[in-house]
C-alpha positions, 0 to 999 in steps of 0.5 A: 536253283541249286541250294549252293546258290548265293541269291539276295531276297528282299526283307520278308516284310516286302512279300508279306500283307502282314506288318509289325509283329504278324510278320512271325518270319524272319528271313526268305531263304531259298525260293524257285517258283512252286517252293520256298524255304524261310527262317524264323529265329524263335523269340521270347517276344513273340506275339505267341510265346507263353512261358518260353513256348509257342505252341505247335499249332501256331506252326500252322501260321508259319506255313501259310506265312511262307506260302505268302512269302512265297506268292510274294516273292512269286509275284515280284519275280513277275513284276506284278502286284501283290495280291491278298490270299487267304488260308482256306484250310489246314489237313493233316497238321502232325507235329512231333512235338507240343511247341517251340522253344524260345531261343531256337530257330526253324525253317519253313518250307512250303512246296506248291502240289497243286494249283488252279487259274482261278487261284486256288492252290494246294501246298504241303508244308513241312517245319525243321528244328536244328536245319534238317529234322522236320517236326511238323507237317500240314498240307495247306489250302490257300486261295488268292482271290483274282480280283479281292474286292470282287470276292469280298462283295460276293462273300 
């Protein structure tokens, strides 16, 4: 899909485990499977916003939020349900900047690098402030159990 191209997505809470505040995204803006870019608009009520600033670290939260997104959105695509996944690990987080200011937005891409049938997956993740200059960047490793309650017997 071509980003010329006009595609309506559901609300970002459909694709999401998450609910209430925890949806820290707004908006799913592009996707095509293996990628996805969303919006966040950048709030003084935010669950992590202390004195007009959520600290870059929570960047991290944003990624693994859009790669959510993303199997979400993934999974409808396939008319299959939504599986829980968990954040395994986060490598190479770089941020240009200590945090995000209140009142400003950014967006969230996340790109899949790797993935396996066991549900394991590898995917780098970059934030934009003002549309195109990206200031944080992490590859994450996310893991989406094949059969949730299974795992969590095991673990």
């Amino acid at each position: 899909m071509s980003r010329k191209d006009v595609r309506a997505y559901l609300p970002i809470e459909e694709y999401l485990p998450h609910c209430g505040r925890m949806v820290l995204l707004d908006d799913v803006l592009e996707a095509e499977m293996g990628y996805i870019r969303c919006a966040v608009a950048l709030r003084m009520d935010s669950p992590f916003c202390r004195d007009g600033l959520v600290p870059a670290y929570v960047g991290i939260e944003y990624m693994a939020q859009a790669i959510g997104a993303l199997v979400g959105w993934e999974s409808h695509e396939r008319g299959i349900a939504i599986r829980t996944g968990f954040l395994v690990s986060a490598r190479r987080f770089s941020s240009k900047v200590d945090g995000f200011a209140a009142g400003g937005a950014l967006t969230i891409e996340a790109r899949e690098n790797w993935r396996d049938d066991e549900g394991l997956a590898v995917m780098d993740c970059v934030i934009y402030h003002s549309g195109d200059i990206a200031v944080a960047h992490a590859r994450l490793m996310v893991y989406q159990p094949l059969d949730l309650n299974a795992y969590l017997i095991k673990t």
